[in-house]
N, CA and C atoms as a LAMMPS dump frame, in Angstrom:
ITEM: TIMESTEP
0
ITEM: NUMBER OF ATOMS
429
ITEM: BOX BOUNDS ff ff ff
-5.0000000000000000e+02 5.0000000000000000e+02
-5.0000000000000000e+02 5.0000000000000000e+02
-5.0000000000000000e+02 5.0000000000000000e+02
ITEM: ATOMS id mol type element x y z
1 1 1 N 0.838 -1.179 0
2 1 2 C 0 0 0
3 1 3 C 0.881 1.24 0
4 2 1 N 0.168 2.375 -0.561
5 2 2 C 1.289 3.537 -0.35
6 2 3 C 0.354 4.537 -0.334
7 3 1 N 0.165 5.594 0.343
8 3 2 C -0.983 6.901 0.499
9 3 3 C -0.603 7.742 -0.99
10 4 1 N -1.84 8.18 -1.409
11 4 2 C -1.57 9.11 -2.424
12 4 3 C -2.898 10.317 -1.837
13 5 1 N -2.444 11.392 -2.042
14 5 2 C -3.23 12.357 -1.76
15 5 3 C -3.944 13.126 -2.909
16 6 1 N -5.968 12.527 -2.731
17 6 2 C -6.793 12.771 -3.792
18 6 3 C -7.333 14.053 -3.504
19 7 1 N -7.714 14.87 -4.314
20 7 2 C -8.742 16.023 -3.9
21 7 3 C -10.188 15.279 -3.831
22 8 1 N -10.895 15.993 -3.218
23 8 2 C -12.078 15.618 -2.469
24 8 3 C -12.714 15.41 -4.002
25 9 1 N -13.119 16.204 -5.389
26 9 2 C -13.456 15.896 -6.327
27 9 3 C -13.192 14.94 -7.286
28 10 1 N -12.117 14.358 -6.468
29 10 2 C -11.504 13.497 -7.792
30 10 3 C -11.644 11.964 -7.039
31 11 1 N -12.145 12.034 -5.726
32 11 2 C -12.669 10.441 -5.385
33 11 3 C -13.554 9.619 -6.596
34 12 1 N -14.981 10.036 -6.919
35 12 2 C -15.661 9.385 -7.57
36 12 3 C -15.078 9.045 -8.691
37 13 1 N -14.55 10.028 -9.585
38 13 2 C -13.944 9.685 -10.964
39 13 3 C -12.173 8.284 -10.948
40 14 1 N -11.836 8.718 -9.681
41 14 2 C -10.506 7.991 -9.296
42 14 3 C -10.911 6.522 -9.097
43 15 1 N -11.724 6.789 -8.107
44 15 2 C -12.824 5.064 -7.891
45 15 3 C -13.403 4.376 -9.084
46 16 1 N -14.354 4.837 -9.578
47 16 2 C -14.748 4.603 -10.967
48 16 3 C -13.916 3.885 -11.771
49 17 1 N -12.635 4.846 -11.812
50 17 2 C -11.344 4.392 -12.749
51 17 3 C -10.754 2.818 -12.268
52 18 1 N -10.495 2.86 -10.833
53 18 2 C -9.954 1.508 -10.383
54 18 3 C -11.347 0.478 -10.458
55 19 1 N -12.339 0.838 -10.23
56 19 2 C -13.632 -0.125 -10.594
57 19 3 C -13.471 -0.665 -12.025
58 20 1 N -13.435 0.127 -13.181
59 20 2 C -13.45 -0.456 -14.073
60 20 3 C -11.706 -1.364 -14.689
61 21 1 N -10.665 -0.691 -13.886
62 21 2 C -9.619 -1.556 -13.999
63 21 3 C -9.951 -3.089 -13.417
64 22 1 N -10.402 -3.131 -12.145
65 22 2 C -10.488 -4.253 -11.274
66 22 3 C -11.262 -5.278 -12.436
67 23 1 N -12.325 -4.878 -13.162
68 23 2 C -12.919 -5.63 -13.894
69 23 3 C -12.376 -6.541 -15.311
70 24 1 N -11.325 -5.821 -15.364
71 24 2 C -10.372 -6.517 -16.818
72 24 3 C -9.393 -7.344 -16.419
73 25 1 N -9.535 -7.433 -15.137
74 25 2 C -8.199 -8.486 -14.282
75 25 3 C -9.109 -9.543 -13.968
76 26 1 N -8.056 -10.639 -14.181
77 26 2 C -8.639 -12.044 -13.526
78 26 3 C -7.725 -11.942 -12.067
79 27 1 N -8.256 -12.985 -11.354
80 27 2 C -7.883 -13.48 -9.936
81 27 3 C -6.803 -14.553 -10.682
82 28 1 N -5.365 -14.457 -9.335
83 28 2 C -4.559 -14.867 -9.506
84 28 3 C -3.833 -15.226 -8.467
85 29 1 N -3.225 -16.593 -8.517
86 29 2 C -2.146 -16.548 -7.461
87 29 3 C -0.872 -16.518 -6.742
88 30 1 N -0.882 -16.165 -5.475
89 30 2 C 0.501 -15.469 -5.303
90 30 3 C 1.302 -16.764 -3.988
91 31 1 N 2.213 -16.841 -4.486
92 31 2 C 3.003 -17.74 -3.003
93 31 3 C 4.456 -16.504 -2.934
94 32 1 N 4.711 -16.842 -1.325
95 32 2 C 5.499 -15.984 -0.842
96 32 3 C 6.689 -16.875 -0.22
97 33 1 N 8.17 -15.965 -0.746
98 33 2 C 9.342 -16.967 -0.474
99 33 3 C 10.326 -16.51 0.471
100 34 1 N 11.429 -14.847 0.023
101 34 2 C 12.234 -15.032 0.961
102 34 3 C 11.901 -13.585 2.603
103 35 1 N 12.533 -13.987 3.198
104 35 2 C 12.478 -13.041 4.326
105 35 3 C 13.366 -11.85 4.058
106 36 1 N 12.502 -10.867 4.079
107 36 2 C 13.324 -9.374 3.837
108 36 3 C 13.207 -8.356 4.266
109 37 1 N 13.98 -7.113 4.573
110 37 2 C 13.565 -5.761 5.27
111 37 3 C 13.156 -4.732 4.637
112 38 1 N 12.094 -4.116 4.682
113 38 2 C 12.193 -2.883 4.205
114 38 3 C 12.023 -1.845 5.26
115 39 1 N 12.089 -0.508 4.102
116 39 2 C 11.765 0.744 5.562
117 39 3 C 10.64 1.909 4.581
118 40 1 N 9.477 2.236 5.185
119 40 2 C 9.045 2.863 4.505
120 40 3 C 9.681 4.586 3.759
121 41 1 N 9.107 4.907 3.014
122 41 2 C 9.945 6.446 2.436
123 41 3 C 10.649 7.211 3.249
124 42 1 N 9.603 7.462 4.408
125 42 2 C 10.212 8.399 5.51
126 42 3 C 11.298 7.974 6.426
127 43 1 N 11.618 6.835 6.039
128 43 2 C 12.746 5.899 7.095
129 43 3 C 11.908 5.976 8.814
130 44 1 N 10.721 5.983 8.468
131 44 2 C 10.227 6.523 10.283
132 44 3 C 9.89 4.83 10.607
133 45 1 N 9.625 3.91 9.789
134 45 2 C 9.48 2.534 10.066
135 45 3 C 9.946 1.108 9.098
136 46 1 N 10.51 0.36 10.072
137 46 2 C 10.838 -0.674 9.488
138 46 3 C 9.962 -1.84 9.196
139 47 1 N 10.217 -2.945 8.591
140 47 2 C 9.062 -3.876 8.155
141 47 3 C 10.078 -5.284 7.908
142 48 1 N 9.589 -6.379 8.621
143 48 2 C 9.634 -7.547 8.232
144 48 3 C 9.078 -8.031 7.134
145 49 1 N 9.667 -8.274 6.076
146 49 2 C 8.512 -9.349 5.1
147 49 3 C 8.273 -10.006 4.065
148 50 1 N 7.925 -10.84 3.802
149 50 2 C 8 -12.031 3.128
150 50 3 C 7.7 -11.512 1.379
151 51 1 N 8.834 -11.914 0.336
152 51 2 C 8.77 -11.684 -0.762
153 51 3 C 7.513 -12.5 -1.406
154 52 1 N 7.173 -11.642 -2.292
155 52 2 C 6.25 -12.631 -3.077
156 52 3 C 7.168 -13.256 -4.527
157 53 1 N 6.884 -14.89 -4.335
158 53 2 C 8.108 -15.446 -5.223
159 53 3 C 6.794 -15.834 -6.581
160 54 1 N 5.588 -15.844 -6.21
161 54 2 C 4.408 -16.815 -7.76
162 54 3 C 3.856 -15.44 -7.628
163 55 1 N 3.329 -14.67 -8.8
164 55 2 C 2.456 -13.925 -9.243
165 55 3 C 2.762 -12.527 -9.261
166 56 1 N 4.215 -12.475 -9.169
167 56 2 C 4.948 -10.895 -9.406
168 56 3 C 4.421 -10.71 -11.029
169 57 1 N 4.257 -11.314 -12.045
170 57 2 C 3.939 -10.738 -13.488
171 57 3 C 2.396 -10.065 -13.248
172 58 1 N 1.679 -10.581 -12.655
173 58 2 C 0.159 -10.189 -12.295
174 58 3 C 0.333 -9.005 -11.681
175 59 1 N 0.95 -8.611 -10.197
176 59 2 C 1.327 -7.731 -9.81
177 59 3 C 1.514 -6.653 -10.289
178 60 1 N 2.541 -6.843 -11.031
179 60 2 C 3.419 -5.729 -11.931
180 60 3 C 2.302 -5.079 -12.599
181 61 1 N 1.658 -6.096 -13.345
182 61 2 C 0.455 -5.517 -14.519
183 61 3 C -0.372 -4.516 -13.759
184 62 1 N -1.099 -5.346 -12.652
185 62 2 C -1.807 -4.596 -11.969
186 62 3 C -1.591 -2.768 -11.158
187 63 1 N -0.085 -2.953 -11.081
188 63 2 C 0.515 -1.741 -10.317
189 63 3 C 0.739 -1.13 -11.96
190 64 1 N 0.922 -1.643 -12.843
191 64 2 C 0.862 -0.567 -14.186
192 64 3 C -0.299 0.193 -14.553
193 65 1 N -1.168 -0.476 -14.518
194 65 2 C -2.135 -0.448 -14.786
195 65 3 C -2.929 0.841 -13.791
196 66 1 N -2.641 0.698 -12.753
197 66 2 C -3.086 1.368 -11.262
198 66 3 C -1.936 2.98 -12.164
199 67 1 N -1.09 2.598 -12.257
200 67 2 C -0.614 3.948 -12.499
201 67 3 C -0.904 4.93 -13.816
202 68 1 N -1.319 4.111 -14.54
203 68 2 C -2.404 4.753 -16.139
204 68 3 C -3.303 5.693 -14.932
205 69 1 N -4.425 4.985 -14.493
206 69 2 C -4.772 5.638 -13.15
207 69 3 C -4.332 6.83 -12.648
208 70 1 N -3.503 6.686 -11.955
209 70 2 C -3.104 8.174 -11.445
210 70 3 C -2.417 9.084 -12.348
211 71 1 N -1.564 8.498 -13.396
212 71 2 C -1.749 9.715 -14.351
213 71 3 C -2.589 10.667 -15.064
214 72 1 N -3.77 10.141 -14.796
215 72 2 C -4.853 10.79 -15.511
216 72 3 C -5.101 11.922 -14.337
217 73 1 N -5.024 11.758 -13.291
218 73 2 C -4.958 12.816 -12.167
219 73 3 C -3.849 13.631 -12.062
220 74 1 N -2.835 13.147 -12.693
221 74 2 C -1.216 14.264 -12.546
222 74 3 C -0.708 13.905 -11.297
223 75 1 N -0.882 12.425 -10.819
224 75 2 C -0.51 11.963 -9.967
225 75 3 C 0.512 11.078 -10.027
226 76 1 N 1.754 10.85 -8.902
227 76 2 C 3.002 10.166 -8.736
228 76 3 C 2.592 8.563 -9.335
229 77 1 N 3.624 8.442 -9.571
230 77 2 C 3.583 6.807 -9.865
231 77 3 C 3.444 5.783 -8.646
232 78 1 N 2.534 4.64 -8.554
233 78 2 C 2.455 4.08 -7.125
234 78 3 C 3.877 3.587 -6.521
235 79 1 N 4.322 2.592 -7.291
236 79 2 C 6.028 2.422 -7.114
237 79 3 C 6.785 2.984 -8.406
238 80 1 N 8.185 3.628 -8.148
239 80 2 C 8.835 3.19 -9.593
240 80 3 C 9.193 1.946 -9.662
241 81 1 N 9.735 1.429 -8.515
242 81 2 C 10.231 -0.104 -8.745
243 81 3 C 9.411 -1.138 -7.924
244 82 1 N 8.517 -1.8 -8.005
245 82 2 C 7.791 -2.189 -6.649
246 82 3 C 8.785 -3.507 -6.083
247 83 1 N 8.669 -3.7 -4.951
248 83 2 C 9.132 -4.924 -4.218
249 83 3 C 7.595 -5.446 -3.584
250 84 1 N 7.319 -6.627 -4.553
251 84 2 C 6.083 -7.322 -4.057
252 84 3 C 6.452 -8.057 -2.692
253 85 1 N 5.696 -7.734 -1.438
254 85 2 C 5.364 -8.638 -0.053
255 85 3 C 4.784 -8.249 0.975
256 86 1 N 4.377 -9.297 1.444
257 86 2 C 3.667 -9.055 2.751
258 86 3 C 4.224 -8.917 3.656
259 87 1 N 4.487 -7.879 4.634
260 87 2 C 4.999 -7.153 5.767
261 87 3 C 4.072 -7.987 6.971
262 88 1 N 5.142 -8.633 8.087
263 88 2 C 4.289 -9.343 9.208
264 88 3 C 4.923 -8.774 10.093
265 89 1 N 5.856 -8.054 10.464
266 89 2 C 6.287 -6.857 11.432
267 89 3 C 6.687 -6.071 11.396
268 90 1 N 6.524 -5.372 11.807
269 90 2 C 7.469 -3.78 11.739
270 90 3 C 7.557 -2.646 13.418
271 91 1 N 8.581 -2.056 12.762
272 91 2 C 9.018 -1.362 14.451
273 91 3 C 8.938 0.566 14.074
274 92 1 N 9.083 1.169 14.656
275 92 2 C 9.687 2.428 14.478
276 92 3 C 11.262 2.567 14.241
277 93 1 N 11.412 3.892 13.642
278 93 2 C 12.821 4.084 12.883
279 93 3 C 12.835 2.9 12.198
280 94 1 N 14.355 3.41 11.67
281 94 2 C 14.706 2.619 10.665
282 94 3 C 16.049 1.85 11.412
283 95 1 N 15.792 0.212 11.312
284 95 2 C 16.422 -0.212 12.237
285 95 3 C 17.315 -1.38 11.542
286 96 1 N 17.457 -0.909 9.894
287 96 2 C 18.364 -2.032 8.997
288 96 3 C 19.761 -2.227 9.452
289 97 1 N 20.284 -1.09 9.831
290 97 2 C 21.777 -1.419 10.093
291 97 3 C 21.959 -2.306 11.132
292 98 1 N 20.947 -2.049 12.375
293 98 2 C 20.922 -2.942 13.31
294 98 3 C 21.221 -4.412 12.924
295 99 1 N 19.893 -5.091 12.304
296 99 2 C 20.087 -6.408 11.919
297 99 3 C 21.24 -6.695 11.026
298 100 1 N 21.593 -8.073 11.864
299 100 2 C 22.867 -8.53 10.959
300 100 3 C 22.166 -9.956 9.687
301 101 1 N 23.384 -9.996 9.126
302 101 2 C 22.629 -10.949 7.628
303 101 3 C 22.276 -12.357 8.37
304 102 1 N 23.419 -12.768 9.742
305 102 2 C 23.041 -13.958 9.835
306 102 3 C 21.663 -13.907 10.909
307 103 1 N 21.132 -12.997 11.159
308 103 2 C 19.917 -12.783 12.153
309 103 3 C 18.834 -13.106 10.951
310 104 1 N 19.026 -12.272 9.636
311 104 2 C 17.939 -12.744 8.563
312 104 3 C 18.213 -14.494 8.068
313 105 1 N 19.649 -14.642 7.844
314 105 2 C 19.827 -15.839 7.32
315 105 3 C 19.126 -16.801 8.349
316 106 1 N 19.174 -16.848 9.306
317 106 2 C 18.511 -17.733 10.479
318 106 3 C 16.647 -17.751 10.674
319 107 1 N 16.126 -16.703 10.261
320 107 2 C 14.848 -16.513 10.285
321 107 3 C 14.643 -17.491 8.724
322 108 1 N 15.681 -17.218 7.784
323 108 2 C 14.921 -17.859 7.157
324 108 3 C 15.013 -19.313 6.528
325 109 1 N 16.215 -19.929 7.701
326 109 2 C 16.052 -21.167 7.974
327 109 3 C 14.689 -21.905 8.769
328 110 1 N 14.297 -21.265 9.512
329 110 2 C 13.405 -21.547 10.09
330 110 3 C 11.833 -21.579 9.075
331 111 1 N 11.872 -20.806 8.694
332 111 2 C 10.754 -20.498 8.081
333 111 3 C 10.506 -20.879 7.011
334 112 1 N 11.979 -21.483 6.007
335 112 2 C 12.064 -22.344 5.203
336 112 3 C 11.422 -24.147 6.165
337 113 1 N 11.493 -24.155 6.912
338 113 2 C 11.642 -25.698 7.486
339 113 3 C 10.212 -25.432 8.094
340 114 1 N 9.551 -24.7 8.526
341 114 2 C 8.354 -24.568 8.164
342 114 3 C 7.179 -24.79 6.751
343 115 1 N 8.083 -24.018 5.821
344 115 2 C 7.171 -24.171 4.822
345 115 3 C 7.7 -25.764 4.137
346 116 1 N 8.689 -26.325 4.168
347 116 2 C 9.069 -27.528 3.409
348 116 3 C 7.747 -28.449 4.56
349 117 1 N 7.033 -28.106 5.121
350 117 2 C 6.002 -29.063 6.147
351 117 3 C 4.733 -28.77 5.771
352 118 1 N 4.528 -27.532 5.335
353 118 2 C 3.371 -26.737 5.077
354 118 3 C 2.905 -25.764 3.962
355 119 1 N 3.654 -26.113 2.592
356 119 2 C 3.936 -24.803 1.758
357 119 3 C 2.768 -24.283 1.338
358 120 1 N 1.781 -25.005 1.668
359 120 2 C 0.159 -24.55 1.091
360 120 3 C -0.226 -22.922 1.8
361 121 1 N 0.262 -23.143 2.557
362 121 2 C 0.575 -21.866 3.597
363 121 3 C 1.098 -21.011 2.992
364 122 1 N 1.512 -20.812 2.17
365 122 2 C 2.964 -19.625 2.202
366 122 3 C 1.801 -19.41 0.439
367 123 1 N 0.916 -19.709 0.182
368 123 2 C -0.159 -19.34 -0.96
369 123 3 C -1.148 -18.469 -0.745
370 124 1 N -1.812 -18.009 -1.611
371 124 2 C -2.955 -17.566 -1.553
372 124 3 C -3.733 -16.734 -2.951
373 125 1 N -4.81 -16.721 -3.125
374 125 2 C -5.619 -16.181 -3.936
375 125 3 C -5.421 -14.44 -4.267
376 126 1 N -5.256 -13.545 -5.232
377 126 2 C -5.548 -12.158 -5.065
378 126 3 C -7.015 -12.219 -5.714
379 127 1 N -7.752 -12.045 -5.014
380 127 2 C -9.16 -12.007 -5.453
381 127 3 C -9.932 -10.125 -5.642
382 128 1 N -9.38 -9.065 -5.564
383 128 2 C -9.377 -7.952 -5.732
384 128 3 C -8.639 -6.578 -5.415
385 129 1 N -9.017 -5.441 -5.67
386 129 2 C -8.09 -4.376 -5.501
387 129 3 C -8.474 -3.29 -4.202
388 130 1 N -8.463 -3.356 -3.401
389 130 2 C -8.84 -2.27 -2.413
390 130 3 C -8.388 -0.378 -2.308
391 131 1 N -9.275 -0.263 -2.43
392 131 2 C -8.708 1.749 -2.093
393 131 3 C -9.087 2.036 -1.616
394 132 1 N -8.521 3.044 -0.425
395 132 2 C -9.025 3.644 0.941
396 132 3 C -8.741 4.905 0.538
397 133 1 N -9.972 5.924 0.735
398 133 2 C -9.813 7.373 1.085
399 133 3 C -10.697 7.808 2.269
400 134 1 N -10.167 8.241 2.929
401 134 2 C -10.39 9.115 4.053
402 134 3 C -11.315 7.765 5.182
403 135 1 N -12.053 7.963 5.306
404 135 2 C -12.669 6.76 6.34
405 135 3 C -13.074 5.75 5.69
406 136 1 N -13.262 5.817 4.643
407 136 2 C -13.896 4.611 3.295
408 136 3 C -13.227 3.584 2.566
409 137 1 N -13.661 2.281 2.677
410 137 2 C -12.689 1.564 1.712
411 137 3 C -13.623 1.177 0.533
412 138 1 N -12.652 1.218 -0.659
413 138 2 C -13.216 0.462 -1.977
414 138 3 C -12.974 -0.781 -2.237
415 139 1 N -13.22 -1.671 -2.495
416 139 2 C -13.663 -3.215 -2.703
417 139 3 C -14.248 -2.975 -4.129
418 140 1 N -12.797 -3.769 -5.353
419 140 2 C -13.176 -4.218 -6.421
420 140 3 C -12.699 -5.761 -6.516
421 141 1 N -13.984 -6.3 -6.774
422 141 2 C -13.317 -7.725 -7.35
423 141 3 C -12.825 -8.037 -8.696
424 142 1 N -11.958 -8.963 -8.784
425 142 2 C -11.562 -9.353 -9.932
426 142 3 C -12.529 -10.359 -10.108
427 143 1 N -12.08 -10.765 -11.754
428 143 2 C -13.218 -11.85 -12.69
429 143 3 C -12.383 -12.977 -11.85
């Protein structure tokens, strides 16, 4: 997810726009592989989280696609480069230098020897596109 800042007039037409994107996408699926850090823009927080290794081409499309989208508003691009994953912790500041490689290399022994037991787990469905403005969320499904 990443905040983009809409004018109050340009919700309906912005929504609309991702409504009718959501509709030309099929549902697809995604499995998730290695353990990684990020830190959001502001460096004010860090994030644990799991790469997505099946359905980065879907992704990609979809975040292209999302950005046709905000160009039509004169709006930033969502990523220039995206790093597809799911974030399962995160702290304040930015706390990369801290961790050392063998603190990640070890998480993701573990979590490898987890999923070699359970990999059905580490799957899942993208079944639509969500957008939140202001107290509201949007819910588009895919075909």
């Amino acid at each position: 997810s990443k905040t983009v800042a809409l004018r109050y007039h340009w919700i309906k037409p912005f929504t609309e726009s991702l409504s009718h994107l959501a509709a030309h996408h099929l549902r697809f699926q995604c499995s998730l592989g290695n353990i990684e850090m990020y830190t959001n823009e502001e460096k004010s927080r860090t994030f644990l989280g799991l790469t997505v290794k099946a359905g980065v081409e879907e992704l990609s499309q979809l975040v292209t696609d999302v950005d046709k989208c905000l160009g039509d508003f004169n709006l930033p691009l969502f990523y220039d480069e995206p790093s597809f994953h799911i974030s399962v912790a995160w702290c304040l500041d930015d706390i990369t230098e801290l961790i050392e490689s063998n603190q990640l290399s070890q998480m993701q022994g573990n979590l490898n020897e987890v999923t070699d037991r359970c990999a059905e787990r580490m799957q899942f469905i993208v079944k639509e596109l969500r957008c939140r403005t202001g107290n509201r969320t949007y819910n588009y499904s895919f075909k």
